[in-house]
DRENSE-147188 format. One record per residue: residue number from 0; residue in one letter; x, y, z of N, C-alpha, C in turn. Coordinates in nm, 4 decimals, m for minus. Layout:
<nodes>
+-----+------+----------+----------+----------+----------+----------+----------+----------+----------+----------+
! seq ! type !     n_c1 !     n_c2 !     n_c3 !    ca_c1 !    ca_c2 !    ca_c3 !     c_c1 !     c_c2 !     c_c3 !
+-----+------+----------+----------+----------+----------+----------+----------+----------+----------+----------+
! NUM !    a !        X !        Y !        Z !        X !        Y !        Z !        X !        Y !        Z !
...
+-----+------+----------+----------+----------+----------+----------+----------+----------+----------+----------+
</nodes>
This chain:
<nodes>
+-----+------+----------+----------+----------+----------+----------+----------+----------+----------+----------+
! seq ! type !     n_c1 !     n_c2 !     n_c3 !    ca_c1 !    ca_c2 !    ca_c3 !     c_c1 !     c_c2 !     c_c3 !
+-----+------+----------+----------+----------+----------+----------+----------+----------+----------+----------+
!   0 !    x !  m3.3407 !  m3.0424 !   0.4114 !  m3.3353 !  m2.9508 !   0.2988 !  m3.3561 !  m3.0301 !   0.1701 !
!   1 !    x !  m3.4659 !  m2.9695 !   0.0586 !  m3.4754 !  m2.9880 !  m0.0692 !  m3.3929 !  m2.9436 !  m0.1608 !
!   2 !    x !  m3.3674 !  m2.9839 !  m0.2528 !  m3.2873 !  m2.8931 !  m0.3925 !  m3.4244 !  m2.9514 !  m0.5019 !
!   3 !    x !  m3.4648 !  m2.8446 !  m0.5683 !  m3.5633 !  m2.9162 !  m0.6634 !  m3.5785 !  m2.7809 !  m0.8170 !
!   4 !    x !  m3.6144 !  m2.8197 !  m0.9079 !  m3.6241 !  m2.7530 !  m1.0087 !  m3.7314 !  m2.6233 !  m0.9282 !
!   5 !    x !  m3.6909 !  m2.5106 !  m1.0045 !  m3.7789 !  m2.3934 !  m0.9672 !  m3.8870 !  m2.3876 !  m1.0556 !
!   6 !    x !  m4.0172 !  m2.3678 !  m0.9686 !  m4.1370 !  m2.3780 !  m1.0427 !  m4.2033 !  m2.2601 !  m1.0326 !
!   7 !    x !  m4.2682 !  m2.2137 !  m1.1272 !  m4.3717 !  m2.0501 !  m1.1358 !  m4.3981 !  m2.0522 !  m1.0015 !
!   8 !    x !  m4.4495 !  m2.1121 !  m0.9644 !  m4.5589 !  m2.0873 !  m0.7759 !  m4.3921 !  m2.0449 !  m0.7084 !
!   9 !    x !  m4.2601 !  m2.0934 !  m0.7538 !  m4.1517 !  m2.0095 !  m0.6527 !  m4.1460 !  m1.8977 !  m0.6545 !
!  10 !    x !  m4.2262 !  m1.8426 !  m0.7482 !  m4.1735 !  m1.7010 !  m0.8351 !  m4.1471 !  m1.6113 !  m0.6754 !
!  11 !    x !  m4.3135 !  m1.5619 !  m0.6620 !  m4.3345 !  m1.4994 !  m0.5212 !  m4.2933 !  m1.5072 !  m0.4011 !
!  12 !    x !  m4.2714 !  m1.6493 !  m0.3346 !  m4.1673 !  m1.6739 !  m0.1801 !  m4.0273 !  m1.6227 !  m0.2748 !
!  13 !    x !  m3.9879 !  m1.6085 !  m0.3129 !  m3.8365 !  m1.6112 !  m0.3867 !  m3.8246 !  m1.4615 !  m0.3645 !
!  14 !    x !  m3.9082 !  m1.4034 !  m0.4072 !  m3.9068 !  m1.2216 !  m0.4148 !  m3.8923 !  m1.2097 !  m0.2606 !
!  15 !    x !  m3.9643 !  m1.2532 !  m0.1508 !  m3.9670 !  m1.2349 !  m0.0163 !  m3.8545 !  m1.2641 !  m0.0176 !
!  16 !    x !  m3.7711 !  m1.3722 !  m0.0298 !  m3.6522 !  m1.4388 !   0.0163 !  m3.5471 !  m1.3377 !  m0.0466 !
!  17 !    x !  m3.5425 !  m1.3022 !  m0.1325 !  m3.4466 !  m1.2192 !  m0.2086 !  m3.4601 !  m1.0781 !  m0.1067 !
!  18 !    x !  m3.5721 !  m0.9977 !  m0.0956 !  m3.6035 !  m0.9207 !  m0.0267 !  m3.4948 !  m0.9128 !   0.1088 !
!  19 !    x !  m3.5412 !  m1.0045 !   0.1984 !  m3.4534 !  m1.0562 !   0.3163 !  m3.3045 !  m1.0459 !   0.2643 !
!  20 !    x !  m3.2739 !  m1.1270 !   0.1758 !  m3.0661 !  m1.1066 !   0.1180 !  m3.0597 !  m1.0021 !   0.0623 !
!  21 !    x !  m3.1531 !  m0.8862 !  m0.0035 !  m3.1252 !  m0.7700 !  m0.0161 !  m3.0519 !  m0.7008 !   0.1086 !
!  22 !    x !  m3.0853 !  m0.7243 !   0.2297 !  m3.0659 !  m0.6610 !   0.3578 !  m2.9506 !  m0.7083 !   0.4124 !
!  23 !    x !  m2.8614 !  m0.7876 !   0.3213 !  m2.7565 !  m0.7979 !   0.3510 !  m2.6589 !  m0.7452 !   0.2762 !
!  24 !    x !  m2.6767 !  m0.6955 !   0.1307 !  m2.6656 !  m0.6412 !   0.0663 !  m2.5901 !  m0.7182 !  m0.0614 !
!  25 !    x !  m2.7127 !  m0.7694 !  m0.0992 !  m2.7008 !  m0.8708 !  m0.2366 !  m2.8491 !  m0.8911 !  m0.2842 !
!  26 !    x !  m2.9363 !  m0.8239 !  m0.3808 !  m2.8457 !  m0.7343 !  m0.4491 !  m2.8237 !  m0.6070 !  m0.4055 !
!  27 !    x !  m2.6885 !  m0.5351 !  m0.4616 !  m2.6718 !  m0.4045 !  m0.4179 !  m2.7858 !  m0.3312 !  m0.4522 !
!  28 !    x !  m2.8565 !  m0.3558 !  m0.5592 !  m2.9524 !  m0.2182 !  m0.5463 !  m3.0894 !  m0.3162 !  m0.5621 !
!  29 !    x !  m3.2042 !  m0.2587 !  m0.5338 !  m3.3307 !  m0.3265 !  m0.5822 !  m3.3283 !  m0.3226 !  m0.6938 !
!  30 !    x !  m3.3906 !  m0.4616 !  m0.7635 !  m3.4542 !  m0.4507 !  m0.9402 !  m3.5848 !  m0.4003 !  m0.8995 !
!  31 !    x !  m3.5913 !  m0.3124 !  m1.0022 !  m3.7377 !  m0.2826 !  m1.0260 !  m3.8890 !  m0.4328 !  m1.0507 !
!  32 !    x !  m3.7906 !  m0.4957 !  m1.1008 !  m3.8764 !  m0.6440 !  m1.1141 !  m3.7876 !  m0.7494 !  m1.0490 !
!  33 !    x !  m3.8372 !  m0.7386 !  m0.9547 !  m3.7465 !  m0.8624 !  m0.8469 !  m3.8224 !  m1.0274 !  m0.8964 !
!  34 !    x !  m3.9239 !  m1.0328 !  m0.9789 !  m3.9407 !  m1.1830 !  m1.0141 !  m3.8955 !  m1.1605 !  m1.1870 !
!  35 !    x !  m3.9133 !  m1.1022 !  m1.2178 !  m3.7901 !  m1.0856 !  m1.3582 !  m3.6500 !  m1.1176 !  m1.3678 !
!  36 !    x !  m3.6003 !  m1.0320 !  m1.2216 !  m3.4706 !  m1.0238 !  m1.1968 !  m3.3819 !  m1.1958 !  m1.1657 !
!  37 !    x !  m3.5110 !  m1.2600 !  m1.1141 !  m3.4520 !  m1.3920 !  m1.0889 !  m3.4551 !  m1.4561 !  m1.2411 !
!  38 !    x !  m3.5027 !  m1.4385 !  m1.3305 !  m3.4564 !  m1.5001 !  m1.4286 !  m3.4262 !  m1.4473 !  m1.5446 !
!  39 !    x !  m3.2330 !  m1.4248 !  m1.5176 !  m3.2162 !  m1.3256 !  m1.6342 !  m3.2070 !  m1.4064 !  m1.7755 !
!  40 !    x !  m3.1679 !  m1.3058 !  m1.8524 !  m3.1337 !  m1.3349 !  m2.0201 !  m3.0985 !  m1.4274 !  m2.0095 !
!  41 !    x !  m3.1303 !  m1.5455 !  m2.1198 !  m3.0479 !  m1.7118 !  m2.1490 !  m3.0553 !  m1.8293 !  m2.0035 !
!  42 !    x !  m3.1271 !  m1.7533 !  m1.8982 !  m3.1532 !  m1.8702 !  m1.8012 !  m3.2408 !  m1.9892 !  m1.8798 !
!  43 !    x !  m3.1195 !  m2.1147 !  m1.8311 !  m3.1446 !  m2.2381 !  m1.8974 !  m3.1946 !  m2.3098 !  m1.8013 !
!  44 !    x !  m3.1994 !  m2.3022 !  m1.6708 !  m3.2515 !  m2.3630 !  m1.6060 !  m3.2391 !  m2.3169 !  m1.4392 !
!  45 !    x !  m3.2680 !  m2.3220 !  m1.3584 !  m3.3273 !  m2.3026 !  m1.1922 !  m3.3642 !  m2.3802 !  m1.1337 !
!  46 !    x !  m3.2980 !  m2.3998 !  m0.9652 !  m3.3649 !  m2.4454 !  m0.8410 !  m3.3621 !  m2.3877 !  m0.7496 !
!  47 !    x !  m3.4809 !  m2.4184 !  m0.6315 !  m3.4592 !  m2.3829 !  m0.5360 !  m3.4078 !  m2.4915 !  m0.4164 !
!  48 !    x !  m3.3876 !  m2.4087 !  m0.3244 !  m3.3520 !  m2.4737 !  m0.1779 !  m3.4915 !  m2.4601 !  m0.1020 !
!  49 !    x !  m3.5116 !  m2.5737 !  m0.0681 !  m3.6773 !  m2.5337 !   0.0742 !  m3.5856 !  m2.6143 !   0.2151 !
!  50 !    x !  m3.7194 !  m2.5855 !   0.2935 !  m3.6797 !  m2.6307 !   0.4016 !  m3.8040 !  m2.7391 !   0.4457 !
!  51 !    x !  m3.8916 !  m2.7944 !   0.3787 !  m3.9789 !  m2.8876 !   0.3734 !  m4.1272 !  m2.7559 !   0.3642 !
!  52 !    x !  m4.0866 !  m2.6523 !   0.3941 !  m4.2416 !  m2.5986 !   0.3799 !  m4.1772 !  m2.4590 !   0.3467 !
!  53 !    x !  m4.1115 !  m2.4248 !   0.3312 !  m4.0492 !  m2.2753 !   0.2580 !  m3.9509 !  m2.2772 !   0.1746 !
!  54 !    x !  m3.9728 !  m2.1957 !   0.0830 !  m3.8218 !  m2.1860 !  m0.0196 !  m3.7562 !  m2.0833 !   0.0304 !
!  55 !    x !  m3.6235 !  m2.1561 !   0.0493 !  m3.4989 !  m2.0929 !   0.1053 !  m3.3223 !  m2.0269 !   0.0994 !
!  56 !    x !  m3.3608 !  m2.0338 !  m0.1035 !  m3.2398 !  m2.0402 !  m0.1546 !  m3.3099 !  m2.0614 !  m0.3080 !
!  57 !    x !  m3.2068 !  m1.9791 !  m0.3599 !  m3.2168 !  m2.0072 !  m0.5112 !  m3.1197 !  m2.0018 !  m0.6068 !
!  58 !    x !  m3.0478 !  m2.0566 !  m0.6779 !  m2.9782 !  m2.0664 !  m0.8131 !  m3.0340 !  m2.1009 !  m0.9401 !
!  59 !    x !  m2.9688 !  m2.0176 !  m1.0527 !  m2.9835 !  m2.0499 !  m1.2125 !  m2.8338 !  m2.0870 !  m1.2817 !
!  60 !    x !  m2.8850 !  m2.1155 !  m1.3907 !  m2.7641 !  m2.1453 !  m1.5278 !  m2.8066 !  m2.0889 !  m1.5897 !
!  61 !    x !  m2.7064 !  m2.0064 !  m1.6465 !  m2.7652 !  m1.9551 !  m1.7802 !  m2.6425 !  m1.9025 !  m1.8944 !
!  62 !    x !  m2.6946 !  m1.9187 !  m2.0094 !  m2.5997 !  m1.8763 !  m2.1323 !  m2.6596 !  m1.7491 !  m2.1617 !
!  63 !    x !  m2.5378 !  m1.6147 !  m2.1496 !  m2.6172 !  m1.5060 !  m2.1691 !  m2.6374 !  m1.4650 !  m2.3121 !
!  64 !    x !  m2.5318 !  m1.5043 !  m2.4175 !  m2.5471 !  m1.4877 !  m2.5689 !  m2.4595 !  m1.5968 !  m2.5842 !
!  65 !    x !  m2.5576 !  m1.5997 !  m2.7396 !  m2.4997 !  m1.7762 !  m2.8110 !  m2.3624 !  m1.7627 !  m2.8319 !
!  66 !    x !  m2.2527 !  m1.9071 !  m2.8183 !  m2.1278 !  m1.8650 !  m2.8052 !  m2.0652 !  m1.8350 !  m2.6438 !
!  67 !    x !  m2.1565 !  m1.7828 !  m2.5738 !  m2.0817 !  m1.7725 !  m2.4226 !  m2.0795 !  m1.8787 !  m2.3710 !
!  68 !    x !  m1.9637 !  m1.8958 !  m2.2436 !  m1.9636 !  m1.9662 !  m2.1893 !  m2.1453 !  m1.9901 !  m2.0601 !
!  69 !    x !  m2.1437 !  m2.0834 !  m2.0302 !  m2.2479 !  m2.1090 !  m1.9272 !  m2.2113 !  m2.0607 !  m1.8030 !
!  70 !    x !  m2.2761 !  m1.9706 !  m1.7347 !  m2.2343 !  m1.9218 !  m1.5989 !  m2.3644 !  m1.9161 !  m1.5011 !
!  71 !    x !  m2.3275 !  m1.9416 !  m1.3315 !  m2.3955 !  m1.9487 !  m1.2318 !  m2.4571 !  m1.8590 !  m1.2595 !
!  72 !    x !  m2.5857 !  m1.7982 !  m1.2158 !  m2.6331 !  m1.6707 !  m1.1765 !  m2.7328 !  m1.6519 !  m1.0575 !
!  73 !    x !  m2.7744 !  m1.5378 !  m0.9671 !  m2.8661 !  m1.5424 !  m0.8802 !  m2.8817 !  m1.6292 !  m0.8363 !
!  74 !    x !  m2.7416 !  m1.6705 !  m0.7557 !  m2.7324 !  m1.7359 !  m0.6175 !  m2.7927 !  m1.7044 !  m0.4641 !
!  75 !    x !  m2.8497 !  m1.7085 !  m0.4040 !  m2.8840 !  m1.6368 !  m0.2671 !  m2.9307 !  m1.7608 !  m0.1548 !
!  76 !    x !  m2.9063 !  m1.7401 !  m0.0714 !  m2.9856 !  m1.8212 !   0.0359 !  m3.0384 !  m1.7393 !   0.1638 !
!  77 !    x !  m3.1146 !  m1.7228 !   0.2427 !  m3.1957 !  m1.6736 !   0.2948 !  m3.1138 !  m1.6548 !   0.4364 !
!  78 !    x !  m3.1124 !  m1.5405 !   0.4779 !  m2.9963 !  m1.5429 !   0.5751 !  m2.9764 !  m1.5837 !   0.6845 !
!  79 !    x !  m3.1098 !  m1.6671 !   0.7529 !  m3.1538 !  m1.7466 !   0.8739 !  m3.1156 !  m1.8778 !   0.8416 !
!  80 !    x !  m3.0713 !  m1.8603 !   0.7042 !  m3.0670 !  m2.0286 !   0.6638 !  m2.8802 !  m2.0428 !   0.6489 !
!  81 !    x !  m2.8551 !  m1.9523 !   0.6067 !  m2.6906 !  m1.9489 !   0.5648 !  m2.6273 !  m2.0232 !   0.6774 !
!  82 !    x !  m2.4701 !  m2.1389 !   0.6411 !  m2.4159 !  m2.1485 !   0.7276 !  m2.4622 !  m2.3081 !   0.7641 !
!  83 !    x !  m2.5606 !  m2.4092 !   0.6545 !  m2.6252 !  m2.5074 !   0.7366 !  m2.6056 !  m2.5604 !   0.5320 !
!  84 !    x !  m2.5071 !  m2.5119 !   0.4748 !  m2.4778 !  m2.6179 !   0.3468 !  m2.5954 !  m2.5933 !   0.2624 !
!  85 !    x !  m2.6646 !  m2.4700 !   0.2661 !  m2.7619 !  m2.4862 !   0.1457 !  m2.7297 !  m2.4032 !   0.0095 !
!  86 !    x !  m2.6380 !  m2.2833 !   0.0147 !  m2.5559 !  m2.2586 !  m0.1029 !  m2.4740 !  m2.3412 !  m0.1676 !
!  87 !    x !  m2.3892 !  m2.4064 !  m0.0731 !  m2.3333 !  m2.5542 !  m0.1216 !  m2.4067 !  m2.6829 !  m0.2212 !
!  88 !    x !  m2.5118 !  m2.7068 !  m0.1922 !  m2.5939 !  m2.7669 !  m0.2480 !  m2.6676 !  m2.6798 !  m0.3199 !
!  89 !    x !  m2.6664 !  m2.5968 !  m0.3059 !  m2.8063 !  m2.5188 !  m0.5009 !  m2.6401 !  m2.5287 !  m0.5862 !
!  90 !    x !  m2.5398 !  m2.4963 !  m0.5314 !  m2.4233 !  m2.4812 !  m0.6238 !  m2.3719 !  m2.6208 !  m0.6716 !
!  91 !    x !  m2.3956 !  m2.7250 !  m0.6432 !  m2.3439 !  m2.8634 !  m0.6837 !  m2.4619 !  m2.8959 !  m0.7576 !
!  92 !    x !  m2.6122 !  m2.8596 !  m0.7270 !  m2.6812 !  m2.8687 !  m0.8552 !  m2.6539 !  m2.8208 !  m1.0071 !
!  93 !    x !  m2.6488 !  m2.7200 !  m0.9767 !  m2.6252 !  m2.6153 !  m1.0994 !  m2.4841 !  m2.6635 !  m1.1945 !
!  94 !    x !  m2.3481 !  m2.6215 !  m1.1016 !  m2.2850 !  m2.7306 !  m1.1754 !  m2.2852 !  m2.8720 !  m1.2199 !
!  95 !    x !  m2.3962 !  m2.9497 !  m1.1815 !  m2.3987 !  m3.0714 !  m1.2533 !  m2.4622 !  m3.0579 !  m1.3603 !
!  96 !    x !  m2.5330 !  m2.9236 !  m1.3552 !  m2.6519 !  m2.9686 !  m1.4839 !  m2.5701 !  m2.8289 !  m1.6086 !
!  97 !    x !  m2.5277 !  m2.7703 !  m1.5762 !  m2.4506 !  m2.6754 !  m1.6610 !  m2.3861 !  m2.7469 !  m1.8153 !
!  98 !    x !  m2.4396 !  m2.6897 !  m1.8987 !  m2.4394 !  m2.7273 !  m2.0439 !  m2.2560 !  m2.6971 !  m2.0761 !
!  99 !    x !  m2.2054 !  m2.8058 !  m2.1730 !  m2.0695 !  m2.7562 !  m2.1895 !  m1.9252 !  m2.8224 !  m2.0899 !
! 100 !    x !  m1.8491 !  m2.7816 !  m2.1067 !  m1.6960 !  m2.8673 !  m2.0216 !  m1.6846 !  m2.7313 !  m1.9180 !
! 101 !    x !  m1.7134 !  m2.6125 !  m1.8994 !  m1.7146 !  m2.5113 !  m1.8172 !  m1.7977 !  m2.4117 !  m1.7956 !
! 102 !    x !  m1.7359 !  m2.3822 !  m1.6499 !  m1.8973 !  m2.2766 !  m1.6184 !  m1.8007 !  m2.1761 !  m1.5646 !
! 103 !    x !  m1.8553 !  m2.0166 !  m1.5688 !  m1.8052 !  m1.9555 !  m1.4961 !  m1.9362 !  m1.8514 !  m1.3868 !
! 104 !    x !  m1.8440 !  m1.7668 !  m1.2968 !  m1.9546 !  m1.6886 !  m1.2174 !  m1.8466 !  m1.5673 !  m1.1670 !
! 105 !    x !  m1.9031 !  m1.4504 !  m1.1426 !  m1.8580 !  m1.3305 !  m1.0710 !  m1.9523 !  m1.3467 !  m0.9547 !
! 106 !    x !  m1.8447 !  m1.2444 !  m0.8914 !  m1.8721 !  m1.2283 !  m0.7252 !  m1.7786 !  m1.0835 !  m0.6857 !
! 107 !    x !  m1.8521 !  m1.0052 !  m0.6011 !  m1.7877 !  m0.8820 !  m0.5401 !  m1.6360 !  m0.9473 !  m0.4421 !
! 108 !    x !  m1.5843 !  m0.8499 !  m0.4390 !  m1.4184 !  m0.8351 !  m0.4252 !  m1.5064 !  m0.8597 !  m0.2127 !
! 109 !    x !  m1.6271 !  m0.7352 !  m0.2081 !  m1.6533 !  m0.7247 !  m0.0677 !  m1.7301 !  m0.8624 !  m0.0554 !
! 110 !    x !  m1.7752 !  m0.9434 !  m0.0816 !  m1.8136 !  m1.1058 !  m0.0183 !  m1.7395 !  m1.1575 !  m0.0399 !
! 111 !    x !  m1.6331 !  m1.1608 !   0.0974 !  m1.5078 !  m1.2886 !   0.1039 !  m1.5684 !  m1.4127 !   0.1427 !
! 112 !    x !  m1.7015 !  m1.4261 !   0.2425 !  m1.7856 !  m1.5854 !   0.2344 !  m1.8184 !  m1.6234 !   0.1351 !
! 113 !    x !  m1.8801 !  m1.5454 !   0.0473 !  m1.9486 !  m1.6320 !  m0.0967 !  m1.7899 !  m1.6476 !  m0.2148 !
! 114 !    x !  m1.6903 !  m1.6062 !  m0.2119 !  m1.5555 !  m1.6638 !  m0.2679 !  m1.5467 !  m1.7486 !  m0.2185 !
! 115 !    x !  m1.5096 !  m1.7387 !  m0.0750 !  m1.4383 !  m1.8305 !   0.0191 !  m1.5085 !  m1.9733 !  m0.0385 !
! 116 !    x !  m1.6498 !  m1.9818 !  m0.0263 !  m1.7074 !  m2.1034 !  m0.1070 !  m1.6809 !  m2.1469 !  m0.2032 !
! 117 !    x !  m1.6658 !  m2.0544 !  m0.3466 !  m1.6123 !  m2.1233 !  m0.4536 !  m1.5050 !  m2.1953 !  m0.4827 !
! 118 !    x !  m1.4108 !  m2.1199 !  m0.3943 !  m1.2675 !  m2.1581 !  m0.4056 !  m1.2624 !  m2.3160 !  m0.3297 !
! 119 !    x !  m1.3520 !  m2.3059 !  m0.1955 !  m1.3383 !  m2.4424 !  m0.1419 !  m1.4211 !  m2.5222 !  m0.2145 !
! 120 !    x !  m1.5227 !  m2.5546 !  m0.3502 !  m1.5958 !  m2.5967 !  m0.4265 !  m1.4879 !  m2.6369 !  m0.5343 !
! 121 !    x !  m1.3885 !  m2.5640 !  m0.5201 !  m1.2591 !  m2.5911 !  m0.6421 !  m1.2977 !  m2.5097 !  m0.7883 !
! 122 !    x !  m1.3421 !  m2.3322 !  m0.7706 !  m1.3474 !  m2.2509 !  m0.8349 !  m1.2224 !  m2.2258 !  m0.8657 !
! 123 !    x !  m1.1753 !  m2.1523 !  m0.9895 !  m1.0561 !  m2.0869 !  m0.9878 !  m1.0505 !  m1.9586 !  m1.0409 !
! 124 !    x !  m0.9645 !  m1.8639 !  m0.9782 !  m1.0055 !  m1.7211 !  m0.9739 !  m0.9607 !  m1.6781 !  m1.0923 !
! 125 !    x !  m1.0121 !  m1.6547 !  m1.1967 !  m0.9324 !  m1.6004 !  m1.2981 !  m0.9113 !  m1.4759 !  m1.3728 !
! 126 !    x !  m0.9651 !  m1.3927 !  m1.2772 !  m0.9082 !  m1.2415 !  m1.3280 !  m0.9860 !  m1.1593 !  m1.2254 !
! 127 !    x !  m0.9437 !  m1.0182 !  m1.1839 !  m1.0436 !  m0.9366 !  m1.1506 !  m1.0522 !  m0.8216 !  m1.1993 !
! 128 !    x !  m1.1699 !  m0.7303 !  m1.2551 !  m1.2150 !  m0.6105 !  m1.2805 !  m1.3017 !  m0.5276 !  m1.2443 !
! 129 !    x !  m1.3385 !  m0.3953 !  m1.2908 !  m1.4442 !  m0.3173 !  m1.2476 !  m1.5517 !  m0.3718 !  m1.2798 !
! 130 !    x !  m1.6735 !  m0.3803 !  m1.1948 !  m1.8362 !  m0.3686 !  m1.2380 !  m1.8964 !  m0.3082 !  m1.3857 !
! 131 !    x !  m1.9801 !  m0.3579 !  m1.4310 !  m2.0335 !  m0.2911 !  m1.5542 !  m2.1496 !  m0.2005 !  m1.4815 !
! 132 !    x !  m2.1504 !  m0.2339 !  m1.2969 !  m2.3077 !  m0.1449 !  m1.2564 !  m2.2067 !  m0.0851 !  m1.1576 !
! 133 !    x !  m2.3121 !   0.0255 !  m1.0598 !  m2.2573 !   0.0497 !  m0.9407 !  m2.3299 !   0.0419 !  m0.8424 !
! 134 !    x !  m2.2768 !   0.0543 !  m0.6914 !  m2.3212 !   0.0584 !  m0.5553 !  m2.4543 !   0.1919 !  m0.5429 !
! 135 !    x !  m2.5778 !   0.1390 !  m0.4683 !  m2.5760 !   0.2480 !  m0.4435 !  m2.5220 !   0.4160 !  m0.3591 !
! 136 !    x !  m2.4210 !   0.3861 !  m0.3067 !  m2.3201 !   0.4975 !  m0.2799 !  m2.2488 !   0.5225 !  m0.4388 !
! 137 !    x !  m2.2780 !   0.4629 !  m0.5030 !  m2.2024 !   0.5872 !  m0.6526 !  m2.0710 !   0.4865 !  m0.6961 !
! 138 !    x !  m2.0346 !   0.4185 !  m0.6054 !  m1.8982 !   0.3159 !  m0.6287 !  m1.9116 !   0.2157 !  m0.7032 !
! 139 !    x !  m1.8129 !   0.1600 !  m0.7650 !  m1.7672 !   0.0673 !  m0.8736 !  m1.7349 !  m0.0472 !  m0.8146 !
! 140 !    x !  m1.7514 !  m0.1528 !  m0.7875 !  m1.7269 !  m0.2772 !  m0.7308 !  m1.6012 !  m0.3523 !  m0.7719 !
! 141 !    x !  m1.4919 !  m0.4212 !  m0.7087 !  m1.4513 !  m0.4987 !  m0.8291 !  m1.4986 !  m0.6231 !  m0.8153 !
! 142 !    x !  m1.5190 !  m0.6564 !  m0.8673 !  m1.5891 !  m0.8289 !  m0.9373 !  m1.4424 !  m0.9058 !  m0.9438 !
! 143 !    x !  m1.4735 !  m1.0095 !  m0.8816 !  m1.3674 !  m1.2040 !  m0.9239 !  m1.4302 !  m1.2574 !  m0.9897 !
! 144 !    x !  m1.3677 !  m1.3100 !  m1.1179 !  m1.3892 !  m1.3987 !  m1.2016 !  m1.3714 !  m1.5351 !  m1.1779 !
! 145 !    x !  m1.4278 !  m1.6323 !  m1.1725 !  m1.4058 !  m1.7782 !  m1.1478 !  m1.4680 !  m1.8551 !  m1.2768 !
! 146 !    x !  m1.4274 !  m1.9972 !  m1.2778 !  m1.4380 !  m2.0621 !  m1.3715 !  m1.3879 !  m2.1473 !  m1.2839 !
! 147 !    x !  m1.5071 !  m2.3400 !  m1.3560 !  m1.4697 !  m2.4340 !  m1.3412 !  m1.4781 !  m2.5311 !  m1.4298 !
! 148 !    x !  m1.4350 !  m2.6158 !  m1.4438 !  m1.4193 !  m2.7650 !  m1.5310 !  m1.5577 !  m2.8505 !  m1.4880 !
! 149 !    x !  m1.6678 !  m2.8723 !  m1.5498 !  m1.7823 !  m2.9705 !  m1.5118 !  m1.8279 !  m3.0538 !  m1.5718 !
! 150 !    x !  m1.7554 !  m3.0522 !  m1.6884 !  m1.7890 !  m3.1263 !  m1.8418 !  m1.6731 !  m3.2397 !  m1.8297 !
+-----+------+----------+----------+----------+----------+----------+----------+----------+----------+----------+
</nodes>
């Protein structure tokens, strides 16, 4: 496995790959622009995960307005791949390169594996609330707050 900066030519395998973790249900709903969607507002930077000839995973950093803290975003790894340390590694990238003394990230209340990771990464949970979106069944998610020390 690679970890390497994300480059335009990822744009497209990434949409496939996202496609595939859609079907697990992340994200809950389709973006209308699934290569938009990978790089939201204030993304400061991106990598992917390959496997020597496919990209297989992807993470960003990003500051969403000036003044915020720096937080993970559009984490995914490809679900043939999960389970073999490659979320682990896009996530030890990202926190190394994360601007600032802290980073934070949300995560659904329903993915106890993708917590279960942070917490063993030495996340700390620091609050939980409702979604600002919903499921497509009409439901409100609750979201965990985490935050870590990287600075």
């Amino acid at each position: 496995m690679q970890i390497r900066d994300r480059a335009e030519t990822d744009l497209d395998p990434l949409v496939e790959v996202l496609w595939r973790v859609h079907g697990t249900g992340y994200p809950a709903q389709w973006p209308h622009a699934p290569r938009d969607w990978v790089s939201p507002a204030g993304l400061l930077r991106a990598w992917v995960a390959s496997d020597g000839e496919q990209v297989i995973g992807h993470v960003g950093v990003a500051v969403p307005a000036p003044g915020r803290m720096a937080e993970i975003t559009r984490l995914f790894v490809h679900p043939a791949h999960r389970g073999n340390g490659v979320a682990d590694a896009l996530l030890a990238a990202a926190e190394q390169a994360a601007p600032g003394t802290h980073v934070r990230l949300d995560v659904t209340e329903e993915t106890p594996e993708a917590w279960r990771l942070y917490e063993r990464r030495g996340w700390c949970l620091t609050g939980r609330g409702p979604a600002d979106w919903c499921m497509p069944s009409g439901k409100v998610p609750t979201l965990r707050y985490y935050a870590k020390r990287v600075g």
